[in-house]
C-alpha positions as MATLAB code, in Angstrom:
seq = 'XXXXXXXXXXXXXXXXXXXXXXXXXXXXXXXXXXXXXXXXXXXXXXXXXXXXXXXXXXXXXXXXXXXXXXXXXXXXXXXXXXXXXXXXXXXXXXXXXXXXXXXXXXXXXXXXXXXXXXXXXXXXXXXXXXXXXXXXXXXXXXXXXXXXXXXXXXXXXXXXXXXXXXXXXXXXXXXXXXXXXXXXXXXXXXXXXXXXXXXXXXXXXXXXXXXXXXXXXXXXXXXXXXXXXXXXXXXXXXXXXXXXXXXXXXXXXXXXXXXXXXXXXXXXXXXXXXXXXXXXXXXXXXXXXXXXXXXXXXXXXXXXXXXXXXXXXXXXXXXXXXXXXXXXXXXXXXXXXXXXXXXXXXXXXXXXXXXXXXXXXXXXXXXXXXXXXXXXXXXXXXXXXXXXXXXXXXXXXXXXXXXXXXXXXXXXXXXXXXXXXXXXXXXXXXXXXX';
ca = [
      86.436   -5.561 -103.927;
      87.636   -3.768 -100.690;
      85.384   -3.910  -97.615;
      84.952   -1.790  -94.940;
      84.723   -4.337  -92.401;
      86.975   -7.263  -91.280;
      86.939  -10.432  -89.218;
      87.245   -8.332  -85.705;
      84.193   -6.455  -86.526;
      82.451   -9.665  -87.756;
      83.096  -10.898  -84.183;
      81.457   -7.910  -82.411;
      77.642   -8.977  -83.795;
      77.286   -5.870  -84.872;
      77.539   -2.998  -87.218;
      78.254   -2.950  -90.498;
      80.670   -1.451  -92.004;
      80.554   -3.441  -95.255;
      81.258   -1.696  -98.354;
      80.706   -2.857 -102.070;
      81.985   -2.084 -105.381;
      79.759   -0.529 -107.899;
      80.579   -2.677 -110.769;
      77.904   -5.154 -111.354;
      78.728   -8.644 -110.148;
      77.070  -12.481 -109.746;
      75.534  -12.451 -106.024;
      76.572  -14.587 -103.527;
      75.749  -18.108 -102.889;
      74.431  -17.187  -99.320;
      72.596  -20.780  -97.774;
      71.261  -21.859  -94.524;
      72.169  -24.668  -92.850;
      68.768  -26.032  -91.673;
      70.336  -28.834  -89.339;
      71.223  -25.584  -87.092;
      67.457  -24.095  -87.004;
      65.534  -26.585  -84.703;
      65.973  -25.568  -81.070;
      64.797  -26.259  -77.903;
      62.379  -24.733  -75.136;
      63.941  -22.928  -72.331;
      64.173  -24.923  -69.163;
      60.387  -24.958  -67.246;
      58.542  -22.976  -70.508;
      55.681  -24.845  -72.367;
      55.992  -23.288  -76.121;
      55.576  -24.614  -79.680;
      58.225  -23.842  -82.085;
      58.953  -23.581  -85.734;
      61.536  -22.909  -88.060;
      62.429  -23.225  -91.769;
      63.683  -21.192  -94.691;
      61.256  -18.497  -96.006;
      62.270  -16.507  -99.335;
      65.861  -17.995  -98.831;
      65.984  -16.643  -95.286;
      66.039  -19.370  -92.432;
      63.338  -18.199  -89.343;
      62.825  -19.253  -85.816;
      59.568  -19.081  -84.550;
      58.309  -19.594  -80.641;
      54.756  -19.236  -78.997;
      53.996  -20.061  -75.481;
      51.227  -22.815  -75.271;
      50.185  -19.400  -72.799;
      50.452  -17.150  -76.106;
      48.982  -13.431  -74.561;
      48.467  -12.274  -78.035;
      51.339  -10.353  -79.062;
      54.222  -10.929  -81.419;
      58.073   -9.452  -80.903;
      59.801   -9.585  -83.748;
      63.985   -9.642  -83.502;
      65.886   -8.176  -86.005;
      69.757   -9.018  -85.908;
      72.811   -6.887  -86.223;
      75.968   -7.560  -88.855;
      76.973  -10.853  -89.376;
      79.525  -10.344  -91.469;
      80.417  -11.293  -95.396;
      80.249  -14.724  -95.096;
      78.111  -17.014  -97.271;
      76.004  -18.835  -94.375;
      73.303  -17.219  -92.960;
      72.132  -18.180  -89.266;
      69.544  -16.943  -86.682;
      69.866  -15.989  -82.923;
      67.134  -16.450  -79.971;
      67.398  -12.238  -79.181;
      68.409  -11.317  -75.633;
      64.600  -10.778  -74.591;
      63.691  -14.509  -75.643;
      63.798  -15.805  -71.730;
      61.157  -12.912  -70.539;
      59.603  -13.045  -73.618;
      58.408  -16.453  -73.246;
      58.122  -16.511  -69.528;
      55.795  -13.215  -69.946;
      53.648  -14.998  -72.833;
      54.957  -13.360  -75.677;
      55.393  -15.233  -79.085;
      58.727  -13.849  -80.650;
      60.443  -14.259  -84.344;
      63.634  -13.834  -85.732;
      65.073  -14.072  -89.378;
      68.553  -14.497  -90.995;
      67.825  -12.274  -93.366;
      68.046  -13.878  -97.477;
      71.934  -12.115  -97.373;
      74.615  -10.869  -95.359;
      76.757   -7.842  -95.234;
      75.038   -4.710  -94.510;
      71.942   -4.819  -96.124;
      69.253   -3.014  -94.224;
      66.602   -2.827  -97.272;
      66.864   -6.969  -97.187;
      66.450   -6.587  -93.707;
      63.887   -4.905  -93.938;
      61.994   -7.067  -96.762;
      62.354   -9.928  -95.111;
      61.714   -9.281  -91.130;
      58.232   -8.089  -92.832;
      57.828  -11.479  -94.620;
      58.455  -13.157  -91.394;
      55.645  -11.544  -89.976;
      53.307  -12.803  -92.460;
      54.313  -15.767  -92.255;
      53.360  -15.793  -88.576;
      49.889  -15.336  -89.499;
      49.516  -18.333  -91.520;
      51.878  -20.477  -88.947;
      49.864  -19.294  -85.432;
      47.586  -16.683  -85.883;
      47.005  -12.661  -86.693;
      48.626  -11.322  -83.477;
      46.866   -8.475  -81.590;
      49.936   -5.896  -81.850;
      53.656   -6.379  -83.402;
      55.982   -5.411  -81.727;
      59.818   -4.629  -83.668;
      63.313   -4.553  -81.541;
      66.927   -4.398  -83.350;
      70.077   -4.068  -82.194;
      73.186   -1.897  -84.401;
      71.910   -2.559  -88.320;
      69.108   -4.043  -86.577;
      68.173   -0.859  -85.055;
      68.578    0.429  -88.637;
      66.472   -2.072  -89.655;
      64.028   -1.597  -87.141;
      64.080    2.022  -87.510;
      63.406    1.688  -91.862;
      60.836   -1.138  -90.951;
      58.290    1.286  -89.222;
      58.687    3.718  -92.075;
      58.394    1.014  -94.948;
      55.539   -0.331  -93.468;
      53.720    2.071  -90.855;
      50.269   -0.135  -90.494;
      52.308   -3.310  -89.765;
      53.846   -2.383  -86.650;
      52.717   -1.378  -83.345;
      55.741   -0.342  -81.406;
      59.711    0.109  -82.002;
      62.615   -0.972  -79.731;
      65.688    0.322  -81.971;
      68.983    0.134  -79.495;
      72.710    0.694  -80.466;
      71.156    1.596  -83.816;
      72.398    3.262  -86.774;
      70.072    5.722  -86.562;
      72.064    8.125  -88.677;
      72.401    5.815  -91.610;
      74.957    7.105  -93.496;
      76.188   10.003  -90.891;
      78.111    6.961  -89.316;
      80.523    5.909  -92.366;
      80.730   10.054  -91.991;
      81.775    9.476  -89.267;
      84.615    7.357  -89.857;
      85.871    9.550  -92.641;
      86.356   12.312  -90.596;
      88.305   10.306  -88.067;
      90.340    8.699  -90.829;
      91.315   12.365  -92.338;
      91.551   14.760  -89.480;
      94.237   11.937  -87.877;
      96.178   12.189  -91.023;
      96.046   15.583  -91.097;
      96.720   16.657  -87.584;
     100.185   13.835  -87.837;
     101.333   16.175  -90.520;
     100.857   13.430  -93.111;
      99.247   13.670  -97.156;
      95.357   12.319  -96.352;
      94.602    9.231  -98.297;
      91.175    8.349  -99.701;
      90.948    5.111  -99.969;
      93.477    4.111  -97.629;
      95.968    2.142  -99.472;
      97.257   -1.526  -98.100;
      99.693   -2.454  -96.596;
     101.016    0.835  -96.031;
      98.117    2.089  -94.149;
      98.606   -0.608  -91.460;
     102.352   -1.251  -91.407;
     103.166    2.604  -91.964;
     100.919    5.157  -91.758;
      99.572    4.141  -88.393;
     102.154    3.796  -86.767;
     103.179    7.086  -88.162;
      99.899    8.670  -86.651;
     100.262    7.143  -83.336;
     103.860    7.493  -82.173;
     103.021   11.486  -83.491;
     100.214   12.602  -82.034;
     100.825   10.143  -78.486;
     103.711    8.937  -76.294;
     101.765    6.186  -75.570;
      98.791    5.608  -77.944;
      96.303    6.477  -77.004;
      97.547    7.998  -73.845;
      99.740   10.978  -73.416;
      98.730   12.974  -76.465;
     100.616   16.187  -77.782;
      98.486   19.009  -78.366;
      97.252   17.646  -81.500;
      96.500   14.093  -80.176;
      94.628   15.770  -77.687;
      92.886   17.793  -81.006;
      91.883   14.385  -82.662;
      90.348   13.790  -79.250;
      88.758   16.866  -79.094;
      86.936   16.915  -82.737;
      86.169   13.141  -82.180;
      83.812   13.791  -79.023;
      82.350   16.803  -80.461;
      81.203   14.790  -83.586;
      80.210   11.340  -81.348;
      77.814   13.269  -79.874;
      79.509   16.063  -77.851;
      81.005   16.706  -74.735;
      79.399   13.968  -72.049;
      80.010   11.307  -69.304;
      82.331    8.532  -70.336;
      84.000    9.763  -73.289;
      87.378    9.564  -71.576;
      87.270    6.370  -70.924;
      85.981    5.786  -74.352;
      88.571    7.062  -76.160;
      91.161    4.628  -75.031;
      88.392    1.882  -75.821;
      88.270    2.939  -79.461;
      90.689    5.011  -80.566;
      92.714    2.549  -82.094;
      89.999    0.559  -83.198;
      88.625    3.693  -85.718;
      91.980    3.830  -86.910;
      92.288    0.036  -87.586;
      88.475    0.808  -90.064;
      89.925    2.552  -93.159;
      92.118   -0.504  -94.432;
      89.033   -2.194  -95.326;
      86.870    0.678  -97.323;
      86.788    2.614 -100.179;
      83.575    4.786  -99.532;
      80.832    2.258 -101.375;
      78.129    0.474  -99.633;
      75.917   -2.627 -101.352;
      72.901   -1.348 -103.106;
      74.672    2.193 -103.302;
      76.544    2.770 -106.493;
      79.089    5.275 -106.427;
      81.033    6.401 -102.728;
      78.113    7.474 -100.999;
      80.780    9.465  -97.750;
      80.768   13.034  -97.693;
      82.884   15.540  -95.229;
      82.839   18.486  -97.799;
      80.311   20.553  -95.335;
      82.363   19.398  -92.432;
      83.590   22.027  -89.789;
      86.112   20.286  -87.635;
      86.286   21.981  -83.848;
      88.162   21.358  -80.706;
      85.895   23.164  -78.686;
      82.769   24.321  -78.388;
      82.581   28.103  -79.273;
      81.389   28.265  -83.127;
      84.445   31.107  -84.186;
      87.174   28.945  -85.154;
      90.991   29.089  -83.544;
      93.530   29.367  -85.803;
      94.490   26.044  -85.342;
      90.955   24.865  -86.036;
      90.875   27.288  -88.984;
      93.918   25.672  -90.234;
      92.584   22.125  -90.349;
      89.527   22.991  -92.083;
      91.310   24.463  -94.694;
      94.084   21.821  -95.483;
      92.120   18.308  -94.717;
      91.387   16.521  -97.503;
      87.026   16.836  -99.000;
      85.740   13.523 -100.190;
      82.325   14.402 -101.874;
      79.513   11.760 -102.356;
      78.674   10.545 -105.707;
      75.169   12.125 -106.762;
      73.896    8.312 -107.137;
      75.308    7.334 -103.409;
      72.329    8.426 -101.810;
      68.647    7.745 -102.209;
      66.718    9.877  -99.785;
      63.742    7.825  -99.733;
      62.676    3.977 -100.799;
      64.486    1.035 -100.584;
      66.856    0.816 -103.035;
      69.885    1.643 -101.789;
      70.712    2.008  -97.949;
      67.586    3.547  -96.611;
      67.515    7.309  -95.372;
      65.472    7.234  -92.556;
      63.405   10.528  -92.577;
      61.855   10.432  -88.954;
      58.992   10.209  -90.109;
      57.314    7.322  -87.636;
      53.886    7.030  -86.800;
      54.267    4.430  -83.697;
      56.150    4.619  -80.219;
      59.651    4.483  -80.820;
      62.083    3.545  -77.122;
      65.664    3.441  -78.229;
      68.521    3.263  -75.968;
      72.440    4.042  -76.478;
      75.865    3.435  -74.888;
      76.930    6.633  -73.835;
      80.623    5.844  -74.896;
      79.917    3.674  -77.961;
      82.332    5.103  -80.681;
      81.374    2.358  -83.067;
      77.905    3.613  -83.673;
      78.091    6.693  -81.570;
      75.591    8.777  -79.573;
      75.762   11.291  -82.244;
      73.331    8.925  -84.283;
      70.374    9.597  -81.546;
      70.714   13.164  -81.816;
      70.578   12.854  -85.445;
      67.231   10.396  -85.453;
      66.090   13.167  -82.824;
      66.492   16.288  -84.806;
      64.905   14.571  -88.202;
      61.952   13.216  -86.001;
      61.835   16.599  -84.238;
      61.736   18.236  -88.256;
      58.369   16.181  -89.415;
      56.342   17.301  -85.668;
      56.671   13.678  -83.863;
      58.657   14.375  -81.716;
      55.911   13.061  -79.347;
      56.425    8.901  -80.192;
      60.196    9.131  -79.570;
      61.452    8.286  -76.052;
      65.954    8.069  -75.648;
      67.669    6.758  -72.828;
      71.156    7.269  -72.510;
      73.162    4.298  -70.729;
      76.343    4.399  -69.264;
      78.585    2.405  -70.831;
      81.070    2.391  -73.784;
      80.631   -0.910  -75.413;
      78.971   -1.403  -78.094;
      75.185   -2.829  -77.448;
      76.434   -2.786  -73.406;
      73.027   -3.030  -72.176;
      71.895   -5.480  -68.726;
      68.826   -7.378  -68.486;
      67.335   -5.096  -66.533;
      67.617   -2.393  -69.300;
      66.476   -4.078  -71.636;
      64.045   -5.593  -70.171;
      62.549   -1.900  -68.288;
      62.799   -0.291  -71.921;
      60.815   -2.845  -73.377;
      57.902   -2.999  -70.948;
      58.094    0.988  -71.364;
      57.404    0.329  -75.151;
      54.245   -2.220  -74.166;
      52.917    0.255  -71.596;
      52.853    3.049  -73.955;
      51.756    1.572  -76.824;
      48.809   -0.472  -74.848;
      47.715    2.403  -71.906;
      49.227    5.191  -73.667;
      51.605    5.184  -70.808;
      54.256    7.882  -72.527;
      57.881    6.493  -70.568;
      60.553    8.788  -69.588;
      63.583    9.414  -71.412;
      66.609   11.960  -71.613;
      66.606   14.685  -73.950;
      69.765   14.381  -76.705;
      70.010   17.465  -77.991;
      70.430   19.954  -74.506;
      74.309   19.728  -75.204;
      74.224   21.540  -71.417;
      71.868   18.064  -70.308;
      74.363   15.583  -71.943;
      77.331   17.322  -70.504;
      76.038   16.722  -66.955;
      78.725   14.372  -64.385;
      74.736   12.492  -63.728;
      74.041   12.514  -67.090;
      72.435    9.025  -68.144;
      72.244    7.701  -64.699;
      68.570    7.832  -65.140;
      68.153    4.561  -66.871;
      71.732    2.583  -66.197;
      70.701   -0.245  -63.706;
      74.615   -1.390  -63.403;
      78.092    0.496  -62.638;
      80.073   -0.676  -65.870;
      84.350   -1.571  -64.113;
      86.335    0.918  -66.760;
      89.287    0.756  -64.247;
      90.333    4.298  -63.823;
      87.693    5.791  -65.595;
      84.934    4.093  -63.496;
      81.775    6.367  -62.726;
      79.113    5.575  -60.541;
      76.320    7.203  -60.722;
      75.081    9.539  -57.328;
];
């Protein structure tokens, strides 16, 4: 079966970018290791803690012996393909417990990227909090990458078990990401002068056709670009999320990386039968007036169209890789790496517009950061966005946030300085903000 992700995305704790076969097969022996659950209090915190395995998912429980009530609950990005499944603390553990907060994380019952387990399983967790401690007096749900997708599915699963949503780095887009990297994937063929490929075929792709790409569209990949190096650079920030702060400097942090994606993929996802990536609508631009250049004009009509299969996509439910419709009915605060071209910016302006279409546009608070890692976010970030969350959902306290669709907003030189508490060093394409 080829995969869409490989051991260098496994490392980044991230996003998914698993794909799976549609041909039936025996499921994976995934296990937990329970010696590696127990874990200790933080230095000078009083808390009782718990863990196990709970519908084959190992959990991690904690509740100050100063509990104020309220429940966080920490849903995890990709781990990868392999068979052992393992829990992490969260990155707001340390104020969590030093603020009174009880928190809970899960494993999840499998790995790869499987939001609907995800899903099922971060809302077991929480059930089984009431029987281990008590009924807390408001849930709160923060994710990170899939776990933003997760997080983001969650409060439209199950909108009565929630109280508040932290989604951040999130794939917010679902399945306008792997878009994402199809476009990429073609329109670099294309604009090299080379036959598109879909699926990618190996070795070539890596030993040949990459090269290929980069030595023609770059005298030094990915700097100096020929015209149409600097076109693949063009459509690629138009359809991250548009022209913006940071991109330059996020181009030479990814550009290789996207092309590195393809190797591993053939267009499936688990729980989706069929190739569920589509670019057959696509209109590929270099700029951004809508009448197309004749260069332009000539891509669009020579790239290769991969259409979905009509079974790739569920719009609704949990049976394949959920479709989130915007259609929440708590506070949602999610935040975003400005020049994150792994799960790009484009995926809040997506989750913005299908909010915006179903008239809530009134729970949903974005804050752009600047950075271009992936998940790049300080303490202070995410530690300000979350008491924004608590505020608002406890004294109705609506936080600010930067609009995502005002492509004349997100084009600003100040744009996301709002919320950035930290100057990220990108060398040469360091920008502070005013």
């Amino acid at each position: 079966m080829r995969r869409l992700v490989h051991a260098v995305i496994a490392l980044l704790l991230v996003l998914p970018f698993t794909v799976g076969s549609a041909v039936a097969e025996s499921p994976p022996a995934w296990f937990v290791d329970e010696s590696k659950l127990p874990f200790a209090a933080l230095p000078g915190t009083d808390t009782a803690r718990y863990w196990g395995v709970h519908g084959g998912a190992g959990y991690r429980v904690e509740v100050p012996r100063d509990w104020n009530g309220r429940l966080v609950l920490w849903a995890h990005g990709y781990r990868g393909e392999g068979l052992e499944l393992t829990v992490d603390n969260g990155p707001l553990r340390p104020w969590l417990v030093t603020h009174g907060y009880a928190w809970a994380a899960s494993s999840y019952a499998s790995n790869g990227y499987d939001v609907a387990q995800g899903v099922k399983d971060t809302h077991a967790l929480a059930q089984l909090f009431d029987g281990l401690v008590a009924h807390p007096s408001k849930t709160y749900l923060v994710g990170a990458s899939m776990g933003g997708h997760i997080t983001a599915a969650s409060i439209e699963q199950y909108p009565r078990a929630y109280d508040g949503a932290m989604p951040v780095c999130g794939v917010l887009g679902d399945h306008e990401l792997f878009d994402f990297f199809l476009d990429y994937t073609l329109v670099a063929q294309n604009l090299a002068g080379l036959d598109e490929q879909f699926p990618v075929q190996e070795p070539a792709w890596s030993s040949s056709t990459v090269p290929t790409i980069t030595s023609t569209l770059a005298a030094a990949w990915p700097n100096g670009l020929t015209t149409a190096g600097e076109h693949l650079k063009a459509m690629t920030e138009l359809r991250s999320g548009g022209i913006r702060p940071m991109y330059d400097a996020a181009w030479v942090s990814w550009a290789s990386f996207l092309l590195g994606l393809p190797a591993q993929g053939d267009g499936t996802m688990p729980r989706s039968p069929g190739i569920v990536v589509d670019n057959t609508d696509a209109v590929y631009q270099f700029d951004t007036d809508p009448a197309l250049s004749a260069d332009e004009q000539a891509l669009n009509d020579t790239v290769l169209r991969v259409a979905q299969d009509p079974q790739g996509r569920v719009d609704r439910g949990m049976a394949n890789v959920p479709v989130l419709d915007g259609r929440i009915t708590v506070p949602v605060l999610t935040m975003h790496d400005l020049g994150d071209l792994f799960v790009p910016f484009s995926m809040e302006q997506i989750y913005a517009q299908r909010v915006a279409a179903q008239g809530r546009s009134g729970l949903l608070v974005q804050r752009a950061i600047r950075g271009v890692g992936h998940c790049d976010f300080t303490a202070a970030e995410f530690t300000t966005g979350f008491t924004d969350l608590v505020r608002w959902v406890e004294q109705g306290v609506r936080p600010a946030g930067d609009t995502v669709l005002d492509r004349t907003a997100v084009a600003a030189p100040a744009y996301g300085c709002a919320f950035t508490t930290a100057t990220r060093p990108l060398g040469p394409f360091t920008a502070p903000c005013p």
